[in-house]
Backbone as ProteinMPNN parsed JSONL, in Angstrom:
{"seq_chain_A": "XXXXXXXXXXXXXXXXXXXXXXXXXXXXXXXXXXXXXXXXXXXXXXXXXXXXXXXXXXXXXXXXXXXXXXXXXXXXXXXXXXXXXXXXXXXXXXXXXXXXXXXXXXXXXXXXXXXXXXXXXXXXXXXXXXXXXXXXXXXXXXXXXXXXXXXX", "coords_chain_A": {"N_chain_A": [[-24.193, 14.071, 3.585], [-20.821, 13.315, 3.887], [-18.951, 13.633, 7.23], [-15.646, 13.856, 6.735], [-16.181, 14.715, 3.644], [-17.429, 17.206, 4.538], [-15.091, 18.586, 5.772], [-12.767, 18.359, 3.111], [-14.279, 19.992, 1.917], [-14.167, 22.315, 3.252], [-12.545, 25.273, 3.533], [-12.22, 26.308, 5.796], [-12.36, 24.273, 7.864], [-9.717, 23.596, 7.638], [-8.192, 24.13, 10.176], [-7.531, 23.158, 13.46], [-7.739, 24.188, 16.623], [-5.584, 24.193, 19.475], [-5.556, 22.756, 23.018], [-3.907, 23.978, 23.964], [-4.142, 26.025, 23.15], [-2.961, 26.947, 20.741], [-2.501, 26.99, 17.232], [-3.093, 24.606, 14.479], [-2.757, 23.02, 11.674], [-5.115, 20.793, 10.148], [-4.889, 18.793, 8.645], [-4.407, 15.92, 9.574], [-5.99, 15.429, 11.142], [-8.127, 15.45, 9.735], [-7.576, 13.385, 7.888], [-7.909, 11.48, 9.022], [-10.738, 11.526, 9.678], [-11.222, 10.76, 7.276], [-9.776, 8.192, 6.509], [-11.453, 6.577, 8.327], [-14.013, 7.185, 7.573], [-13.14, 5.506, 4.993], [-11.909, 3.231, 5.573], [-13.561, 0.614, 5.212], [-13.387, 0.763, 2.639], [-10.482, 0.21, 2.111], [-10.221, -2.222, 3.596], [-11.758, -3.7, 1.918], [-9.965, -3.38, -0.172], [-7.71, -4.57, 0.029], [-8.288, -6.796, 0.209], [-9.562, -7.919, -2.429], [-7.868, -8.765, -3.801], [-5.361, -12.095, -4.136], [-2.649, -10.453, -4.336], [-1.687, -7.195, -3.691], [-0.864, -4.071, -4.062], [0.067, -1.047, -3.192], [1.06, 1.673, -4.576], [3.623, 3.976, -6.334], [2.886, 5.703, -9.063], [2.483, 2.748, -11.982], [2.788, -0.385, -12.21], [3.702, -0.5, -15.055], [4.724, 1.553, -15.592], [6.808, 2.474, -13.349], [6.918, 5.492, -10.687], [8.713, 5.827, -8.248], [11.957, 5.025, -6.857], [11.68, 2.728, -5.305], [9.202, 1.999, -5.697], [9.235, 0.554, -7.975], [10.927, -1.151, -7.712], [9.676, -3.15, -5.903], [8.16, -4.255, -7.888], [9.644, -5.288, -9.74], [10.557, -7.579, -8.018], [8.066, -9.058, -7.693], [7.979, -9.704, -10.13], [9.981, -11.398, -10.766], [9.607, -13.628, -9.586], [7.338, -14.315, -11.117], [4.851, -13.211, -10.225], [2.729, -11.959, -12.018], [-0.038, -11.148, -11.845], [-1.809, -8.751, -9.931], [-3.299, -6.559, -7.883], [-2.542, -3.034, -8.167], [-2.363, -0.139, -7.128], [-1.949, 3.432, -8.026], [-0.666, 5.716, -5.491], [-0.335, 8.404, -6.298], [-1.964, 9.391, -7.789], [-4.153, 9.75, -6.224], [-4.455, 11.92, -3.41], [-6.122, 11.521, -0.815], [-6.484, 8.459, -0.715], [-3.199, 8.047, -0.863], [-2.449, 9.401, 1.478], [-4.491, 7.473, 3.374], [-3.881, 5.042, 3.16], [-1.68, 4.675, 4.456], [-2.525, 5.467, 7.234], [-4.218, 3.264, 7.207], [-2.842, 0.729, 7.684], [-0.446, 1.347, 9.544], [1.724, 2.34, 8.476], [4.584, 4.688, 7.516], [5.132, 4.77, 5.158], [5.728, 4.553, 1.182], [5.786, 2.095, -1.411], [3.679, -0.569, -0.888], [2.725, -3.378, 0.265], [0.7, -6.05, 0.405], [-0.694, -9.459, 1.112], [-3.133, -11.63, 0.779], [-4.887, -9.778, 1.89], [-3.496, -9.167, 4.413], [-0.935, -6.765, 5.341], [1.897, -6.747, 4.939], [4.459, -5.316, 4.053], [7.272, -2.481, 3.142], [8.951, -2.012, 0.195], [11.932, -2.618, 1.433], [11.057, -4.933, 2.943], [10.036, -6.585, 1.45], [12.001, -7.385, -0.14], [13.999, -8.25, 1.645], [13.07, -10.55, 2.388], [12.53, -11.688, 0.256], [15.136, -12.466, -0.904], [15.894, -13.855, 1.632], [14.451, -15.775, 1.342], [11.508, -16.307, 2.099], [9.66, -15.341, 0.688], [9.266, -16.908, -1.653], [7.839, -18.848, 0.249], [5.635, -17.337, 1.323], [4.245, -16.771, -0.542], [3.502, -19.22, -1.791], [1.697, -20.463, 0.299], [-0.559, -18.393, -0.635], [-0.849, -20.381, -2.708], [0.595, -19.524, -5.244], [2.921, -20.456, -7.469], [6.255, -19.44, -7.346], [8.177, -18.427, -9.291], [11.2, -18.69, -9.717], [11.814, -21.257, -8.528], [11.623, -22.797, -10.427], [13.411, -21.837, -12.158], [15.687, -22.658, -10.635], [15.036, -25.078, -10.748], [15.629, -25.595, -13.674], [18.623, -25.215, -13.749], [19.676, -27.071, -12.367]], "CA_chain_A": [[-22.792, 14.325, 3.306], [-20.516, 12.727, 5.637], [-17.983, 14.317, 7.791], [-14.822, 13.836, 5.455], [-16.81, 15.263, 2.771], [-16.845, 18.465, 4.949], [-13.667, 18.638, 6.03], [-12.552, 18.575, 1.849], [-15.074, 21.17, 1.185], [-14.477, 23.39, 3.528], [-11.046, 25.572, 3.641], [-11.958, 26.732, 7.156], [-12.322, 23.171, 8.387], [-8.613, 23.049, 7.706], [-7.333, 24.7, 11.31], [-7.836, 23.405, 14.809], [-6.568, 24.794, 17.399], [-5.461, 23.244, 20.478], [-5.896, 23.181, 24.082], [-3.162, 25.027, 24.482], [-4.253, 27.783, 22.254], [-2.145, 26.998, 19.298], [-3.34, 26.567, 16.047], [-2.376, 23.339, 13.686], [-2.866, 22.305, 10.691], [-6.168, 19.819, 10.454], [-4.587, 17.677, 7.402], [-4.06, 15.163, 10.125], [-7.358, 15.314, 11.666], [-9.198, 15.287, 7.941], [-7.416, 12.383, 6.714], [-8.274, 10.771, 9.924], [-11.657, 11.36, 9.198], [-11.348, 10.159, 5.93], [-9.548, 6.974, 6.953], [-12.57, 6.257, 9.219], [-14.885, 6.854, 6.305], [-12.606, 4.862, 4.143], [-11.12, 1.825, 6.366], [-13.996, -0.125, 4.796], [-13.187, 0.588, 1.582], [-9.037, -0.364, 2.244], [-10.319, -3.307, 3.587], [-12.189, -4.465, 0.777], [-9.231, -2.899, -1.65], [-6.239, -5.494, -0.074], [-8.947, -8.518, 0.452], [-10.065, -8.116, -3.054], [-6.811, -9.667, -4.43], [-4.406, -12.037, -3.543], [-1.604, -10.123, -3.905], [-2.119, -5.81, -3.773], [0.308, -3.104, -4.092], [0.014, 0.33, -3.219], [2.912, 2.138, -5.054], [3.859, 5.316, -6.711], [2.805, 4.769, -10.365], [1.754, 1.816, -12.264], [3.524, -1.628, -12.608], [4.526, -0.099, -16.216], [5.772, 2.653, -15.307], [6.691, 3.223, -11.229], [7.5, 6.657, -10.653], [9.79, 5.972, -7.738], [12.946, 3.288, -7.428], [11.021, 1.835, -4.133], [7.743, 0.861, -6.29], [9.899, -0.013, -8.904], [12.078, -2.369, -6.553], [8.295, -3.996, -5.367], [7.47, -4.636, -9.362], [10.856, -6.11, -10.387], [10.711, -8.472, -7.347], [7.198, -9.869, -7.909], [7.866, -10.049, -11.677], [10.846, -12.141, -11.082], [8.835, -14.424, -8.717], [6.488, -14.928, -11.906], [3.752, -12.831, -9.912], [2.026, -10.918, -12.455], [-1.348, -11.074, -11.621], [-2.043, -8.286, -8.506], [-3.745, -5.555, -7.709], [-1.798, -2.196, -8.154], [-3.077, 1.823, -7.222], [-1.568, 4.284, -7.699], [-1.198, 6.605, -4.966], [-0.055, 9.533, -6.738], [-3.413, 9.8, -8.57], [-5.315, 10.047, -5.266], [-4.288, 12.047, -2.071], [-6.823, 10.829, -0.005], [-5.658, 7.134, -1.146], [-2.164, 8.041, -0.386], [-2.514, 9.105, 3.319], [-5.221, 6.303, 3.967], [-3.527, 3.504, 3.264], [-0.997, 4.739, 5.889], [-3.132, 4.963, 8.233], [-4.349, 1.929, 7.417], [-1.424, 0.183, 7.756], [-0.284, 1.956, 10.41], [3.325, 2.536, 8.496], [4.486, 5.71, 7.028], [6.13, 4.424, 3.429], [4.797, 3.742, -0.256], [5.14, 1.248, -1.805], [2.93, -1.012, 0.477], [2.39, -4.627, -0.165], [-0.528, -7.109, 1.228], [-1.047, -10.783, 0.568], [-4.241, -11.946, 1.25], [-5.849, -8.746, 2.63], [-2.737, -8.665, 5.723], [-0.25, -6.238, 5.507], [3.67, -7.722, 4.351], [5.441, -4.278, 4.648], [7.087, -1.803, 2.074], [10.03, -2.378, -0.238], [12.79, -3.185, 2.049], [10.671, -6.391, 3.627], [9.284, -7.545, 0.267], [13.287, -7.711, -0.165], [14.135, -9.229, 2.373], [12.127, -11.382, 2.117], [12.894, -12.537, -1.515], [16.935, -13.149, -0.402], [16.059, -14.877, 2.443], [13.453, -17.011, 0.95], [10.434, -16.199, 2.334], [9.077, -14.443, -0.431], [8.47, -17.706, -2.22], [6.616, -19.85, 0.921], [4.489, -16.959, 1.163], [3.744, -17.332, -2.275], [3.017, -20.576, -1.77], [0.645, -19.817, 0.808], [-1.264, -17.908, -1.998], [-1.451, -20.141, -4.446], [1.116, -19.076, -6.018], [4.452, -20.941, -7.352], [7.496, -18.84, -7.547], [8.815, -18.569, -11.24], [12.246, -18.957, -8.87], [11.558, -21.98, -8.178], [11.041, -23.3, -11.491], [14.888, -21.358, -12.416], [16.751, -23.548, -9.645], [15.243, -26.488, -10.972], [16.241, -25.745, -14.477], [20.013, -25.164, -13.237], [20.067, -28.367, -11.926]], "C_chain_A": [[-21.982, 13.909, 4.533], [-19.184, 13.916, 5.943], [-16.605, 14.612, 6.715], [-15.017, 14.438, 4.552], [-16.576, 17.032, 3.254], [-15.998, 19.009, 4.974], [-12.891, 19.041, 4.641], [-13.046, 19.767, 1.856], [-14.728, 22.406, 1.599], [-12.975, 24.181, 4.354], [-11.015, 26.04, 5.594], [-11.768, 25.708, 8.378], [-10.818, 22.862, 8.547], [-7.595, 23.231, 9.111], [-7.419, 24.199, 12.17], [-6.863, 24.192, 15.734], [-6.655, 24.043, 18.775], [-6.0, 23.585, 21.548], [-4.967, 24.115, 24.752], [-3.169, 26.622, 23.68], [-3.488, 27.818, 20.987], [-2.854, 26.411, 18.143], [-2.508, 25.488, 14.886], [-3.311, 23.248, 12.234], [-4.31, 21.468, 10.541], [-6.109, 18.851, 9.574], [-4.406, 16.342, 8.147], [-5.668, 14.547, 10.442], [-8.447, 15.027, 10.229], [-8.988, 14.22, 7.592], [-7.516, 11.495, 7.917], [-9.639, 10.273, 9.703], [-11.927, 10.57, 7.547], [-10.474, 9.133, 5.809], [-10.224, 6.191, 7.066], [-13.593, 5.536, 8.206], [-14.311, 5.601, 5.222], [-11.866, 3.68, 4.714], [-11.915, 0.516, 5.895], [-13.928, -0.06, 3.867], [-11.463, 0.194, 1.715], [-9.226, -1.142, 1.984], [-10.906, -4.256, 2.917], [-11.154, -4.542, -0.337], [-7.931, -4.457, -1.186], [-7.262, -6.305, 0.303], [-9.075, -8.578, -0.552], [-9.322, -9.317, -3.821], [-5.637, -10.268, -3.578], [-3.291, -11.655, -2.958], [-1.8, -8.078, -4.458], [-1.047, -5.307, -3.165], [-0.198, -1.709, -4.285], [1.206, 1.116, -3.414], [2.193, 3.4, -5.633], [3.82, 5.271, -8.415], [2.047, 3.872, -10.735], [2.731, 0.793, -12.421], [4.692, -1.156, -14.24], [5.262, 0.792, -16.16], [5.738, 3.248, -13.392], [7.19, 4.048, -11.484], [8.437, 6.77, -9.309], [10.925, 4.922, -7.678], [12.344, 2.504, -6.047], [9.669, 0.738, -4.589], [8.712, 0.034, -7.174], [10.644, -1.543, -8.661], [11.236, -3.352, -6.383], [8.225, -5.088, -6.758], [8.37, -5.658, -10.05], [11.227, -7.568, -9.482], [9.719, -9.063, -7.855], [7.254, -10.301, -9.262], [8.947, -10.926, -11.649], [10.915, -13.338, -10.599], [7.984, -14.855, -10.371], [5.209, -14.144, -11.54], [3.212, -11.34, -11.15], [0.446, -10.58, -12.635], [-1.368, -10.209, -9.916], [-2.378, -6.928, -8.595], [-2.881, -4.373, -7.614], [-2.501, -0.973, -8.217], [-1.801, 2.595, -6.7], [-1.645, 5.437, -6.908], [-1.001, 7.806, -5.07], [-1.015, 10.237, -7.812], [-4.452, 10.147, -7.434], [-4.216, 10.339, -3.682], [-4.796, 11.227, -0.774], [-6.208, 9.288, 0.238], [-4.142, 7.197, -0.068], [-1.665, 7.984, 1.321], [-3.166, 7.86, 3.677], [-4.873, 5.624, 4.303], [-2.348, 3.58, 4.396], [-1.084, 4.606, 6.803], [-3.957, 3.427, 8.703], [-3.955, 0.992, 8.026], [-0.809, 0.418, 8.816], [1.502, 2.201, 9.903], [3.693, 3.549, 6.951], [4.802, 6.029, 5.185], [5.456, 3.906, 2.304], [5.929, 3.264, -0.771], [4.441, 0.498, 0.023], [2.259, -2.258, 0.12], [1.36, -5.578, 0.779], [-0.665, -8.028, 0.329], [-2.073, -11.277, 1.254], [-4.886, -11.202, 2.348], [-4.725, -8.455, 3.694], [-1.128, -8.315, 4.793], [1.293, -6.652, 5.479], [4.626, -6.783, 4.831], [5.795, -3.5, 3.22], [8.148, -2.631, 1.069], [11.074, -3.25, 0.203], [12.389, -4.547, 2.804], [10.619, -6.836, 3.389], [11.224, -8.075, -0.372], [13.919, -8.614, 0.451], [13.651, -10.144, 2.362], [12.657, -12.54, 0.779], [14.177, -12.87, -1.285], [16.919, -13.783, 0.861], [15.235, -16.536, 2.288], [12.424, -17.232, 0.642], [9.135, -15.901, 2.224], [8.495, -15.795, -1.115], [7.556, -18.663, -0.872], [5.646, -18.981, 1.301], [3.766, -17.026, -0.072], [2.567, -18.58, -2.304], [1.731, -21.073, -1.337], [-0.427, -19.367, 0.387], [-1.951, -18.469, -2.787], [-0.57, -20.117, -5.17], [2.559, -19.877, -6.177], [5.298, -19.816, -7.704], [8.28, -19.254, -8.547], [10.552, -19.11, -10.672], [12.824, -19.857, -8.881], [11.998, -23.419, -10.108], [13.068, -22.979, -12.635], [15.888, -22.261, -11.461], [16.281, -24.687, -10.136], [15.945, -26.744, -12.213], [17.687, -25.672, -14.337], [20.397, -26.363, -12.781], [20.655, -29.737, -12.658]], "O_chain_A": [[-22.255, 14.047, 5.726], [-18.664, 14.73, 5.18], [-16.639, 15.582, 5.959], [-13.99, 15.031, 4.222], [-15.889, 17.87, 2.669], [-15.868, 20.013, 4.273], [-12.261, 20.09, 4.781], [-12.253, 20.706, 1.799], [-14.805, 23.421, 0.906], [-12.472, 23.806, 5.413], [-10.056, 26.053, 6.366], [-11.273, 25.973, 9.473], [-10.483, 22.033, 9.393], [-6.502, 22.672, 9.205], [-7.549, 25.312, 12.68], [-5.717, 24.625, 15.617], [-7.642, 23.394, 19.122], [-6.829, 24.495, 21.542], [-5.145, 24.809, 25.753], [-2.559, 27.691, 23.667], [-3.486, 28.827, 20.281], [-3.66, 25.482, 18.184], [-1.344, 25.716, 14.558], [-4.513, 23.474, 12.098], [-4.793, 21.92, 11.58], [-7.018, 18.024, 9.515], [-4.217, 15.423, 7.35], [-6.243, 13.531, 10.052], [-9.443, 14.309, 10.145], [-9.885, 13.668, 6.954], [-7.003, 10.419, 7.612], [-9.91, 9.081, 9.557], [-12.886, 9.965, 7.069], [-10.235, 9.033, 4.606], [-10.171, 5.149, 6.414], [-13.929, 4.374, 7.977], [-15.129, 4.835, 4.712], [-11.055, 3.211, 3.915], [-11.354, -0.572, 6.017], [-14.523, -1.055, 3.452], [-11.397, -0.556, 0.741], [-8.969, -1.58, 0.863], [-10.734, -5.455, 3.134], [-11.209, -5.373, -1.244], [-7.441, -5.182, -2.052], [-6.777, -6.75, 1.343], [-8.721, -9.747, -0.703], [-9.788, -10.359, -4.281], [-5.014, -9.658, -2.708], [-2.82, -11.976, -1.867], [-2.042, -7.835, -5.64], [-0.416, -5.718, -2.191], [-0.757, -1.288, -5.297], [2.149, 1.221, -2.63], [1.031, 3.803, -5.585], [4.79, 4.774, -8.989], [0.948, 3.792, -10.184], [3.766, 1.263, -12.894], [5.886, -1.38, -14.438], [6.393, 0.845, -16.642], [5.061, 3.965, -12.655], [8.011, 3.975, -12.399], [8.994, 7.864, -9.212], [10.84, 3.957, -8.438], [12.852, 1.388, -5.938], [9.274, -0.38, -4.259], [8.867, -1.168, -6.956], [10.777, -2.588, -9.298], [11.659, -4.488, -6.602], [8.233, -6.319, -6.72], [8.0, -6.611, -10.735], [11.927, -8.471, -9.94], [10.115, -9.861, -8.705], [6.576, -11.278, -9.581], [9.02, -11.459, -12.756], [11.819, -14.132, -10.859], [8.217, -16.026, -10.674], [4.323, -14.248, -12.388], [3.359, -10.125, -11.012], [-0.063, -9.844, -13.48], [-1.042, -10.81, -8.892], [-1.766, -6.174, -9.352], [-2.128, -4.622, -6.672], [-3.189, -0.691, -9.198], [-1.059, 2.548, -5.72], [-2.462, 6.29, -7.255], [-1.361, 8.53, -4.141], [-0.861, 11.278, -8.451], [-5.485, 10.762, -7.699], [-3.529, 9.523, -3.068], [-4.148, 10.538, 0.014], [-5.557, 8.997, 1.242], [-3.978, 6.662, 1.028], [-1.022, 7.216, 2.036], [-2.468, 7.073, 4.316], [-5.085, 5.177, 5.43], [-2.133, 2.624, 5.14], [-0.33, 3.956, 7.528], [-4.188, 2.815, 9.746], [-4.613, 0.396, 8.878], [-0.455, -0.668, 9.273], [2.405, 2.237, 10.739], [3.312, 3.342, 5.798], [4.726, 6.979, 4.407], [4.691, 2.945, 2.383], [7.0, 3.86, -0.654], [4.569, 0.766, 1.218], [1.132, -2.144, -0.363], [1.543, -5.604, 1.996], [-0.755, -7.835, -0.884], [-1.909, -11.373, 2.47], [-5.321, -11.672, 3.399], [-4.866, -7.294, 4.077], [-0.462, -9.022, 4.036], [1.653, -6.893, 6.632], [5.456, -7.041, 5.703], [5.046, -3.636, 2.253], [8.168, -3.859, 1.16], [11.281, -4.352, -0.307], [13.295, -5.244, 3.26], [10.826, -7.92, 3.934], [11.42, -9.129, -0.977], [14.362, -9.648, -0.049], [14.609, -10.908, 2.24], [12.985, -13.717, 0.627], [14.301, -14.045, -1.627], [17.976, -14.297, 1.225], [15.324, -17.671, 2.754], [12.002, -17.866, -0.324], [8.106, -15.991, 2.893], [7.267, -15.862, -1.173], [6.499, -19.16, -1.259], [4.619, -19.54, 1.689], [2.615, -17.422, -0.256], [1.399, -18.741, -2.657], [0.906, -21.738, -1.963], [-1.445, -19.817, 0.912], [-2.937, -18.094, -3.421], [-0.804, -20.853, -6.128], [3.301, -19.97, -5.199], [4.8, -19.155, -8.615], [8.941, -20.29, -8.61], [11.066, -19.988, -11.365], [14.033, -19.885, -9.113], [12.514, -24.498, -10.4], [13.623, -23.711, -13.454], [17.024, -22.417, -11.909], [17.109, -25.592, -10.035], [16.724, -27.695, -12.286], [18.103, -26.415, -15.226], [21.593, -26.649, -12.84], [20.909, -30.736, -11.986]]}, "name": "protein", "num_of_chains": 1, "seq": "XXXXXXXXXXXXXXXXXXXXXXXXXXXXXXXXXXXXXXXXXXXXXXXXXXXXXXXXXXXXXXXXXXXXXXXXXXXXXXXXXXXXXXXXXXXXXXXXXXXXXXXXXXXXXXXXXXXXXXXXXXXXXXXXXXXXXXXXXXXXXXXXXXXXXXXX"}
């Protein structure tokens, strides 16, 4: 049973206490451990697919307007092929990929296994441009692309 495993199991595992004598929380320290344990499974989860989204929800239905924001961008790109978990089905999940990542916000986008950013980048991104030559990058043409030529 590995460490992590403990830590879950066991309600007393949930306290440390410090060096200064104060006592905390250990939800930090647990999902650390269970990062650890799980950093090789992340890193298989955003290499598996080109394009992977860790949101709040499912593509069909996002349960916040930040995933939602992620889903309506890549769908208007043409990207509908990409990995999507929900992290409101799995705690563990949810913290992980934070730590993963090292950044505190869901949604949470990766193109080719590295890290893009949350909502507001994948935005940016798409009104400055940059959204389709990563694309591109991919593999992938930008449905976008394909709308500016018909306008022409």
């Amino acid at each position: 049973m590995s460490t992590a495993r403990c830590l879950r199991s066991v309600p007393a595992a949930c306290l440390l206490r410090r060096a200064d004598g104060r006592v905390r929380s250990a939800a930090s320290a647990r999902f650390l451990c269970v990062a650890a344990d799980s950093q090789k499974d992340l890193g298989g989860m955003v290499k598996k697919d080109k394009v992977v989204v860790f949101m709040k929800g499912t593509p069909a239905q996002p349960m916040c307007g930040f995933s939602n924001a992620v889903v309506q961008i890549l769908r208007m790109h043409g990207v509908d092929q990409y990995a999507a978990y929900n992290v409101l089905e799995d705690q563990e999940l949810r913290e992980g990929v934070k730590l993963f990542s090292n950044w505190p916000t869901i949604p949470q986008v990766y193109f080719n296994g590295e890290f893009v950013g949350g909502c507001d980048i994948l935005l940016q991104m798409h009104q400055n441009g940059d959204l389709v030559e990563e694309l591109k990058k991919l593999g992938i043409r930008s449905a976008l692309l394909d709308t500016d030529e018909e306008s022409k």
